[in-house]
Structures are given as C-alpha cells and as structure tokens.
C-alpha positions as CSV (number, residue, x, y, z in Angstrom):
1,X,4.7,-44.9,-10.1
2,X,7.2,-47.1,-8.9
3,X,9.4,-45.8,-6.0
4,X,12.2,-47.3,-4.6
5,X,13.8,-45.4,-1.8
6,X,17.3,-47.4,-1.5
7,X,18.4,-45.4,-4.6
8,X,17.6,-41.6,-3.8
9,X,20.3,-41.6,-1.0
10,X,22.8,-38.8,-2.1
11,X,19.9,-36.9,-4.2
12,X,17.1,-34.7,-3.8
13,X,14.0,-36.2,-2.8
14,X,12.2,-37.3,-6.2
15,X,8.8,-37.2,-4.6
16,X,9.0,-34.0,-2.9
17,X,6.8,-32.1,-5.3
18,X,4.0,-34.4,-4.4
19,X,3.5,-34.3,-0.9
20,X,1.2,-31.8,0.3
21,X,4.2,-30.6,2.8
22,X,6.9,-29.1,2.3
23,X,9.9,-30.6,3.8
24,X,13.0,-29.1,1.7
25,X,14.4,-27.4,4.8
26,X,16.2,-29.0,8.0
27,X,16.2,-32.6,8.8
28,X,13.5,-34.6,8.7
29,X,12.5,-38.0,9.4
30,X,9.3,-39.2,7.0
31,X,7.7,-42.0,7.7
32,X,5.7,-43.6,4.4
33,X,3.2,-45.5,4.8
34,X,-0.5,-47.1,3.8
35,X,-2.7,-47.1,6.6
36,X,-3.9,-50.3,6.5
37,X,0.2,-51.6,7.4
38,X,0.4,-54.0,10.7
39,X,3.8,-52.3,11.2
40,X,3.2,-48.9,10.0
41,X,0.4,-49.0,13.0
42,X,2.5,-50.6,15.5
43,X,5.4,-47.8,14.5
44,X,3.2,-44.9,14.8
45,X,3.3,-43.9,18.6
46,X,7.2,-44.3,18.8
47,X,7.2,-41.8,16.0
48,X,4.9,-39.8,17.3
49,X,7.0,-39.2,20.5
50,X,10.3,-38.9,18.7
51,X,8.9,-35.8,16.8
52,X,9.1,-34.3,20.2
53,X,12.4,-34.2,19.9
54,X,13.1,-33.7,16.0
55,X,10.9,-33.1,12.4
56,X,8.8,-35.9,12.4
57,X,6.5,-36.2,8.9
58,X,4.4,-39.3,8.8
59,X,3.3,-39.1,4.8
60,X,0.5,-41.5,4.0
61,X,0.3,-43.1,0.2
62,X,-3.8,-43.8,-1.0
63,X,-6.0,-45.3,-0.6
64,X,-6.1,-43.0,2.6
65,X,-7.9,-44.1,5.7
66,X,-10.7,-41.3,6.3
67,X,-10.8,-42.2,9.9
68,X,-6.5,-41.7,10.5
69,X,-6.7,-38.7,13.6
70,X,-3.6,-37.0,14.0
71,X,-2.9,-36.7,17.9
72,X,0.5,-36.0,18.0
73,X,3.3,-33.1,17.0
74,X,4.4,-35.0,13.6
75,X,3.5,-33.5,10.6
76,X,0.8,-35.6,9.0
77,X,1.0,-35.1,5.1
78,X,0.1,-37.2,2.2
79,X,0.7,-38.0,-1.9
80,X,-1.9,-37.6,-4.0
81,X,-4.5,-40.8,-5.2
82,X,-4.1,-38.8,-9.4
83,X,-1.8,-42.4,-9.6
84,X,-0.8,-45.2,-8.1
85,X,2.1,-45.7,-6.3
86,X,4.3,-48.5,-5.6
87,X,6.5,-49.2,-2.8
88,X,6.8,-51.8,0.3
89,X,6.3,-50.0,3.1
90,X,6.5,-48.6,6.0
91,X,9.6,-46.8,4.4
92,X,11.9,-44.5,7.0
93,X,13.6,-42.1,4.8
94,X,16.1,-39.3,6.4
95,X,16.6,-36.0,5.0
96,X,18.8,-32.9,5.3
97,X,17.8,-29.6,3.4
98,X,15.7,-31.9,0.9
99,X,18.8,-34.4,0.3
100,X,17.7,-38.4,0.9
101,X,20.6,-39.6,3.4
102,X,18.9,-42.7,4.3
103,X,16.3,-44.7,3.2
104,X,14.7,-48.2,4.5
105,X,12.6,-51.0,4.8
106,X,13.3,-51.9,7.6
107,X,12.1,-49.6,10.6
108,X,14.5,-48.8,13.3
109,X,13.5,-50.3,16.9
110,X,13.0,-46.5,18.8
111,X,12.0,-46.5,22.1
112,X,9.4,-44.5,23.7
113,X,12.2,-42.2,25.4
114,X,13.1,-41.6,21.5
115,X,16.3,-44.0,21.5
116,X,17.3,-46.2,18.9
C-alpha cells in the first residue's frame, strides 16, 4: 500500500483502521516509522520526552524489530505485516479528533525540554 502523508492534511486519517491503537480522539502526534531508520532511532528519545507533555504515538510499519522495548509514556502501536507498505520515513503526522493537520518528512528539531 502506498501512503503518502502530504495529501491527508484536511482528512481523516486513511490508515487509522489499521493501527492496533486507537487514536480518533484529541490531539496526537504519531510518529511512523521502520525500526531499522538512523533517524527514526536518533528521534526516538526527544519524542519520548515530549509525550510527557502531550499524546505521543510512535507507530512502527513491518518488518518489526522483535527486540524494540518501550521505556517511555508514548503509546507504542503498530500496522499490520498482512501487506506491504510504502512510505519514506520517519513520517511526523499531527492529528486533532482523527483529522491529519500536518504531515512530514522532515522531523522537527525538539529539544529534550520538549521545544521546537
């Protein structure tokens, strides 16, 4: 399945029925990813401390890494390996009450203190 995030601003999120979370309510910040991504891995604590402070989902596209521990408050969800997906990531895409208002490439520099 190809997905390509810069479109769905403005629309419900056409992948929500796949991941294994449910983020349709409140805003929410999703990280996707494949775990084998330089900057998905150097991405991962600063969005790990930001979902101190807001809904942090960190959704993670197959093949999955078996050895991935979740040790921090964002939600870690993932889309199922019944197909293949296609996408460049990482991929930061915002969302209010299940509506894409941003999506993007390119990751936002966020400090540890959650700033951008």
């Amino acid at each position: 399945m190809m997905l390509q995030p810069e479109t769905w601003i403005g629309k419900p999120l056409p992948i929500a029925e796949y991941i294994d979370a449910d983020l349709s309510s409140g805003d929410w910040t999703i990280l996707l990813h494949r775990h084998d991504c330089p900057e998905f891995q150097e991405a991962v604590p600063r969005y790990e401390d930001l979902a101190y402070q807001r809904n942090i989902a960190i959704v993670e596209m197959p093949p999955y890494n078996s050895e991935l521990v979740a040790d921090g408050p964002a939600l870690h969800a993932r889309l199922p390996d019944d197909r293949e997906w296609f996408v460049q990531t990482p991929v930061e895409i915002q969302l209010d009450d299940g509506i894409v208002v941003n999506a993007s490439t390119e990751l936002p520099v966020i400090t540890l203190d959650g700033k951008m």
